[in-house]
C-alpha positions in Angstrom: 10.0 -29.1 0.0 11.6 -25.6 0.0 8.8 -24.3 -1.7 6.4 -25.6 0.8 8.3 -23.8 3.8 7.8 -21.2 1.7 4.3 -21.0 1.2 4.0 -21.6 4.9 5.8 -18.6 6.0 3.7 -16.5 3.4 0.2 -17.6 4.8 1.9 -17.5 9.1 3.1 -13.6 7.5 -0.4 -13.1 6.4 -2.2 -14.2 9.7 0.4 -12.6 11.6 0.1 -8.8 9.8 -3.9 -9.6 10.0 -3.7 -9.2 13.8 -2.1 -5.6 14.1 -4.0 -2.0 14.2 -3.1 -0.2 11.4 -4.0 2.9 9.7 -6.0 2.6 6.2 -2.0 3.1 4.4 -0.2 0.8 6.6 -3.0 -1.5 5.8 -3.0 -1.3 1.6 1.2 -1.6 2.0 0.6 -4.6 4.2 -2.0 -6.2 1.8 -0.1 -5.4 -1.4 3.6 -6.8 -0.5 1.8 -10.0 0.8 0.0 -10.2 -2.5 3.2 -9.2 -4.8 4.8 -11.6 -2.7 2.6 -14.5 -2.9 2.8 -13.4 -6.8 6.5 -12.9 -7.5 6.8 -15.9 -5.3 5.1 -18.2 -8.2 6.5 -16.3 -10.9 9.6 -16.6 -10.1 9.6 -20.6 -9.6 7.2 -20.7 -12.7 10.5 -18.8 -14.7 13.5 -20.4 -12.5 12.9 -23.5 -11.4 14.3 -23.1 -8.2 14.5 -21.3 -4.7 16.4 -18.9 -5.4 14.2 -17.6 -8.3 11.7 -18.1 -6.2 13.2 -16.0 -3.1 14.0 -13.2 -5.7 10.5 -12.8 -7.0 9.1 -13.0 -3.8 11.1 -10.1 -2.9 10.2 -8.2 -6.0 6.9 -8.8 -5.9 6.5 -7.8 -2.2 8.3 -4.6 -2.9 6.5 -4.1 -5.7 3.2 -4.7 -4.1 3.8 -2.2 -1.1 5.1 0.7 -3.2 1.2 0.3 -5.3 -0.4 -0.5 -2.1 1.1 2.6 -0.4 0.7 4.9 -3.3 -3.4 4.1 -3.7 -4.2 4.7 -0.7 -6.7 6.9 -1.4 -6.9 10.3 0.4 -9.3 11.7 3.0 -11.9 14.3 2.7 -11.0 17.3 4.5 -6.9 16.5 5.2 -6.3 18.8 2.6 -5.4 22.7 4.0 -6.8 25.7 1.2 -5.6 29.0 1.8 -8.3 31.5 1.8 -8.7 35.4 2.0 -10.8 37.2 4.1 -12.9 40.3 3.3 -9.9 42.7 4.4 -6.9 41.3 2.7 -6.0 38.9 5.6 -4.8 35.4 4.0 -5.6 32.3 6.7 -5.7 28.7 6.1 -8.4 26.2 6.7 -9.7 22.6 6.0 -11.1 22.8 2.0 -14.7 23.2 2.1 -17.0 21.5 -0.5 -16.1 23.6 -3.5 -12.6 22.4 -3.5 -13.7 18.7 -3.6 -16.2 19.4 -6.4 -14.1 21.5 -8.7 -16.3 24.6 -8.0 -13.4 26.9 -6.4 
């Protein structure tokens, strides 16, 4: 029955985090520790036999799942600065243009 709960409180987590405004990052870490979770969750029963293997996994896999959420989260055109140098000498920075995203710099 303990599992059940458990599997409740995942999928109320899941509609819960569905109903906040995040940004595109927030959103992949969100996604990915409910997925490692869900994940570790069934692993870890699947290996232990009981709740708290299960607990454990969950955790592991929800950490898990955030960090590779978070970290491929991929990156927006023109966030990156370049530093660039003017006709005289003078050194300014600037959003990169399109030679810095194509590999023509």
């Amino acid at each position: 029955m303990t599992f059940h709960k458990a599997i409740a409180a995942l999928l109320v987590t899941a509609a819960l985090a569905g109903c906040q405004s995040q940004t595109e990052g927030q959103q992949r870490a969100t996604t990915g520790a409910l997925i490692g979770g869900a994940g570790g969750a069934l692993v870890g029963q699947a290996i232990g036999g009981n709740t708290k293997s299960t607990v454990i996994g969950a955790a592991s896999g929800a950490l898990l799942g955030a960090v590779v959420g978070s970290a491929t989260t991929p990156q927006r055109r023109g966030e990156e600065m370049c530093r660039y140098q003017d006709r005289y000498g003078r050194v300014y920075t600037a959003p990169c243009d399109d030679r810095y995203y194509n590999g023509n710099y």
